[in-house]
KETI-877049 format. One line per field, with one value per residue: residue in one letter; y, x, z of N, C-alpha, C in turn. Coordinates in Angstrom, 2 decimals, decimal comma. Layout:
<atoms>
type	(A ...) $
nc2	(Y ...) $
nc1	(X ...) $
nc3	(Z ...) $
cac2	(Y ...) $
cac1	(X ...) $
cac3	(Z ...) $
cc2	(Y ...) $
cc1	(X ...) $
cc3	(Z ...) $
</atoms>
This chain:
<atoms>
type	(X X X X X X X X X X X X X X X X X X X X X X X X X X X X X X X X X X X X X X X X X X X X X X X X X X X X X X X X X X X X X X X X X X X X X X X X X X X X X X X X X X X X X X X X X X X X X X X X X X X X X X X X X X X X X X X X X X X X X X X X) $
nc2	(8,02 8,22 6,36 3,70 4,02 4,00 1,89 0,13 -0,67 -1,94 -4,01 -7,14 -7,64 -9,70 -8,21 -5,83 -4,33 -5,36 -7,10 -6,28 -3,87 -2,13 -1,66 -0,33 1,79 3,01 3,60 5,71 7,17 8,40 8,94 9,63 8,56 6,54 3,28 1,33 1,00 -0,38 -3,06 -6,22 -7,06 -9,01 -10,69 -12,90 -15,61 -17,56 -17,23 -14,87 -16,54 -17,98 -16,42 -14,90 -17,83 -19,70 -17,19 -15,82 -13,68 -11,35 -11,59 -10,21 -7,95 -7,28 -6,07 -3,83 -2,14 -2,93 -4,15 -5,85 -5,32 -6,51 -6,83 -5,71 -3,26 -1,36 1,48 3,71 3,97 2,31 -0,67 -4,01 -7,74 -10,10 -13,43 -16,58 -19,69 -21,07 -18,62 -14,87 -11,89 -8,41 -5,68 -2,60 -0,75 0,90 1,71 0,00 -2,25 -3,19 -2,89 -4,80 -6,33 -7,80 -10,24 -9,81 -6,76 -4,25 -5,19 -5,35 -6,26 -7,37 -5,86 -7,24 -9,59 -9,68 -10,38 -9,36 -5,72 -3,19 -0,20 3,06) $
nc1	(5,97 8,02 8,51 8,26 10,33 12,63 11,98 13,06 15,60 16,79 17,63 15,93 14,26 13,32 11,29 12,07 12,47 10,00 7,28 5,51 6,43 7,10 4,73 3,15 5,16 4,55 1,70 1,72 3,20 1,46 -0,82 -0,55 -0,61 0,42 0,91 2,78 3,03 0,84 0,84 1,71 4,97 7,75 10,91 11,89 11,76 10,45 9,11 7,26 5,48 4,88 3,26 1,76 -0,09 -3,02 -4,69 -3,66 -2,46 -4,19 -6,26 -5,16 -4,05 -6,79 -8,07 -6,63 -6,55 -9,70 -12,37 -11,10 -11,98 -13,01 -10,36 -11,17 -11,96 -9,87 -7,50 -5,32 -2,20 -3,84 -3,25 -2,89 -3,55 -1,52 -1,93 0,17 0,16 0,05 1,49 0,72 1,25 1,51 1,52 1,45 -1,23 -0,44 -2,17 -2,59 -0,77 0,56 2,65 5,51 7,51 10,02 12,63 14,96 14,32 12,02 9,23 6,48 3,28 0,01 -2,41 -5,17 -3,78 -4,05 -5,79 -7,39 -8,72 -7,16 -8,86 -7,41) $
nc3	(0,89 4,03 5,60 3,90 2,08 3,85 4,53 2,50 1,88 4,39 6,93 7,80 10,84 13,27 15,77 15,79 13,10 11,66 9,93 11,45 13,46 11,17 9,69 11,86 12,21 9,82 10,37 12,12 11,02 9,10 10,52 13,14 15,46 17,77 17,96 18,64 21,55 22,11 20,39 21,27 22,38 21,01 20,17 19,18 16,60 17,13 19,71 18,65 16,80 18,94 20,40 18,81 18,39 18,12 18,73 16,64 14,32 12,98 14,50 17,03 15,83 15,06 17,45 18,47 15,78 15,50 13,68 10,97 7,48 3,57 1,27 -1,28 -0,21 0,41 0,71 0,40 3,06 4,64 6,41 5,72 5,44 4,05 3,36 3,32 2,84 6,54 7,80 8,49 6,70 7,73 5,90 3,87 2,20 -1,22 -3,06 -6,02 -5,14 -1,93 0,09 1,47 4,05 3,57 4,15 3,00 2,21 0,93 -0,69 -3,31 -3,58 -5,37 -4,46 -4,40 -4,09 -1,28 2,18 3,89 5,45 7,44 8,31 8,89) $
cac2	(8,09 8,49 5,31 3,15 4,36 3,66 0,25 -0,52 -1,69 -2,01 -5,57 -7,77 -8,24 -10,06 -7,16 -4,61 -3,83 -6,70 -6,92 -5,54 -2,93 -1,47 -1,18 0,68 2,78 3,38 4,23 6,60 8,05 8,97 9,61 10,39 7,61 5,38 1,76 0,13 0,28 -1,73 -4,00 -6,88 -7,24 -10,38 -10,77 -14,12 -15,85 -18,54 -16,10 -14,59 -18,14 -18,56 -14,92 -15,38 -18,89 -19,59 -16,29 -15,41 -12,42 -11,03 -11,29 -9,20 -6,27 -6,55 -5,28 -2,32 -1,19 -2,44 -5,40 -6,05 -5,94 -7,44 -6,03 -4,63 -2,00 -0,57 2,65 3,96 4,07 1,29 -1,95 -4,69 -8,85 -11,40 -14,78 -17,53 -20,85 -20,47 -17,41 -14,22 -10,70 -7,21 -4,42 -0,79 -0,10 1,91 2,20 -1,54 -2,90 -3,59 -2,29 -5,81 -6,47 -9,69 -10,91 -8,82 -5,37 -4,01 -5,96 -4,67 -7,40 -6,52 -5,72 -8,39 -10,97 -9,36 -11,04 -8,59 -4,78 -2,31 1,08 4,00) $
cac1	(6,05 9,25 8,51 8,75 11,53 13,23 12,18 13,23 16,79 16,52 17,25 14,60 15,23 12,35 10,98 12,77 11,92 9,42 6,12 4,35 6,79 6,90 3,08 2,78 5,44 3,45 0,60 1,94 3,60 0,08 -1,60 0,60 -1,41 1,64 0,59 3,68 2,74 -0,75 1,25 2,30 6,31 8,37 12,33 12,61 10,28 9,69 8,14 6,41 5,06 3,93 2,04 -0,16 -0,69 -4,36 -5,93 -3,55 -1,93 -5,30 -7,06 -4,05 -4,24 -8,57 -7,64 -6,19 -7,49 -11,02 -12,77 -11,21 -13,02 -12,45 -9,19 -11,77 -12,12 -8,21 -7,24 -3,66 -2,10 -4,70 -2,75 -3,41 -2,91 -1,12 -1,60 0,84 0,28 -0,69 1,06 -0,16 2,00 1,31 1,67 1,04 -1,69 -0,37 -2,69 -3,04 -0,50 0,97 4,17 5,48 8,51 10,75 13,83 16,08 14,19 10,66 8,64 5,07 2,44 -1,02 -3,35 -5,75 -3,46 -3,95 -6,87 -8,49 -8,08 -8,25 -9,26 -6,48) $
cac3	(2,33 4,56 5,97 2,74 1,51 4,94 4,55 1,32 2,16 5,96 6,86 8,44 11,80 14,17 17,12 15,66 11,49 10,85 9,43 11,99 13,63 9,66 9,91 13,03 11,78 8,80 10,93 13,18 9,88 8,43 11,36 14,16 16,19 17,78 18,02 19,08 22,67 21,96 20,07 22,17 21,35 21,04 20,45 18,43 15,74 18,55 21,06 18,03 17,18 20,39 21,22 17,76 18,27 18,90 18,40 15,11 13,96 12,44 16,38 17,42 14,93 15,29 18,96 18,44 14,88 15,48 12,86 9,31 5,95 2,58 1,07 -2,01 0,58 0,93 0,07 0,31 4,25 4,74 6,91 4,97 6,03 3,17 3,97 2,85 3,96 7,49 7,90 8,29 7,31 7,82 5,01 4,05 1,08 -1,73 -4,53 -6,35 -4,06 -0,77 0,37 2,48 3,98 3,03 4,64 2,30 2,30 0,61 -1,50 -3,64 -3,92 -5,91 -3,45 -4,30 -3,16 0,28 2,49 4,59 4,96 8,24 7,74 9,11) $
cc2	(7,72 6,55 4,02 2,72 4,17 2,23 -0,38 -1,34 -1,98 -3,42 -5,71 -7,77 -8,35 -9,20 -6,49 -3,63 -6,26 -6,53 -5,64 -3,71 -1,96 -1,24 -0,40 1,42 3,64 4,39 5,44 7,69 9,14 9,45 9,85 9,50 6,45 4,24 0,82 -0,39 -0,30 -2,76 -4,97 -7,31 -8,97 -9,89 -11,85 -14,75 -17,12 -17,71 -15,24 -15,69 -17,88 -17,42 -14,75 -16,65 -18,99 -18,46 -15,39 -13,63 -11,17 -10,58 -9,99 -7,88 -5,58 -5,73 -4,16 -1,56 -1,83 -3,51 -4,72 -6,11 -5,91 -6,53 -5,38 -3,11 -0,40 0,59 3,08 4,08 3,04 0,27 -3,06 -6,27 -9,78 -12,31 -15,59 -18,47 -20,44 -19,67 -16,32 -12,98 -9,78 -6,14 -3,22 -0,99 0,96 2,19 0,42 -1,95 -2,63 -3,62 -3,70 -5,87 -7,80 -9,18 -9,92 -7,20 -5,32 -5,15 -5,34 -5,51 -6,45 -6,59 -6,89 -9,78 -10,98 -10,09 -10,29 -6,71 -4,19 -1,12 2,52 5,33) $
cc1	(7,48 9,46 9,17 9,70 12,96 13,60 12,77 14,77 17,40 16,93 16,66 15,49 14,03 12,45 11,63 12,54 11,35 7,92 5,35 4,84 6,57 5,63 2,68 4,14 5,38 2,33 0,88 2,60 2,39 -1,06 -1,57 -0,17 0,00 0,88 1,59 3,56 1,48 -0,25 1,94 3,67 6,66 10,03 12,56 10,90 9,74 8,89 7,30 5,44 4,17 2,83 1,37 -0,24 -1,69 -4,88 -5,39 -3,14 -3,22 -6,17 -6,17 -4,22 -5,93 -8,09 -7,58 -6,70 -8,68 -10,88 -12,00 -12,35 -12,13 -11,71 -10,30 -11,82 -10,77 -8,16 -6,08 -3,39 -2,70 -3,43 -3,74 -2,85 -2,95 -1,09 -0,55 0,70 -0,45 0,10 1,14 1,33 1,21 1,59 0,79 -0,13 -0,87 -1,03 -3,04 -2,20 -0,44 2,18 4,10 7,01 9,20 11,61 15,09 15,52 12,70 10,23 6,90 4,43 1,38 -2,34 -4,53 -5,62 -3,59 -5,53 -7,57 -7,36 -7,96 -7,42 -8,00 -7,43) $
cc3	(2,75 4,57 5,30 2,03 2,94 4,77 3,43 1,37 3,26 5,95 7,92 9,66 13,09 15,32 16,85 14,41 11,21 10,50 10,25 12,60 12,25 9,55 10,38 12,83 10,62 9,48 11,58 12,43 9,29 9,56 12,77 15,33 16,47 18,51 18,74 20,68 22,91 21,61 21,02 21,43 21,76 20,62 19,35 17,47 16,39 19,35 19,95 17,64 18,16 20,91 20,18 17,57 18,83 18,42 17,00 14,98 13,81 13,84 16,42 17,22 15,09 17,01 19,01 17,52 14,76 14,02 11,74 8,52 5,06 1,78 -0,35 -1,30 0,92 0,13 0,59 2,13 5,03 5,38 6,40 5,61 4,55 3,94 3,16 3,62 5,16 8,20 7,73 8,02 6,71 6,35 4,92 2,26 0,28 -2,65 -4,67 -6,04 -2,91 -0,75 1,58 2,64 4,12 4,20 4,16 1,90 1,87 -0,50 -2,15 -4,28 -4,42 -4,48 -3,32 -4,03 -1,59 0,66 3,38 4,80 6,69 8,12 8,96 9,23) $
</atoms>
């Protein structure tokens, strides 16, 4: 996917290429469905902080794509949520991982480290 390969040496950069923008331009890649104006934006990782505090990254994304299930379920294009600690990022399904994006460009975790799935 175009997308992917976009991201791969992109640098991070909060409300602009970050977890979630890279998701919903995933999505809108595979199924021409644009998300970014459901997505509520932010600017800084304080004001991100603060707009999923309380109801959590995970609330957020159920909103727009509708309940998660258990990442056994993913299949490629699939938006997928890694937890670390308490918290939460966004990625793309590809097969037995998860296309995620770091700080310094792409990253491909095994899908079973991912914690819930939703369906595309």
């Amino acid at each position: 996917m175009d997308e992917i390969e976009a991201a791969r040496n992109k640098p991070f950069k909060i409300g602009e290429h970050d977890c979630v923008s890279f998701a919903c331009s995933c999505v809108k890649a595979l199924s021409g469905v644009d998300l970014t104006h459901e997505v509520e934006r932010y600017r800084s990782s304080a004001n991100s902080a603060r707009l999923f505090r309380g109801r959590g990254l995970d609330l957020s994304v159920s909103n727009v794509l509708g309940e998660p299930l258990p990442v056994v379920f993913a299949q490629r294009g699939d938006v997928v949520e890694l937890r670390r600690g308490r918290r939460s990022f966004l990625g793309i399904c590809v097969g037995a991982h998860a296309a995620m994006l770091k700080l310094d460009g792409l990253a491909f975790v095994p899908i079973s480290d991912c914690r819930q799935v939703w369906k595309i």
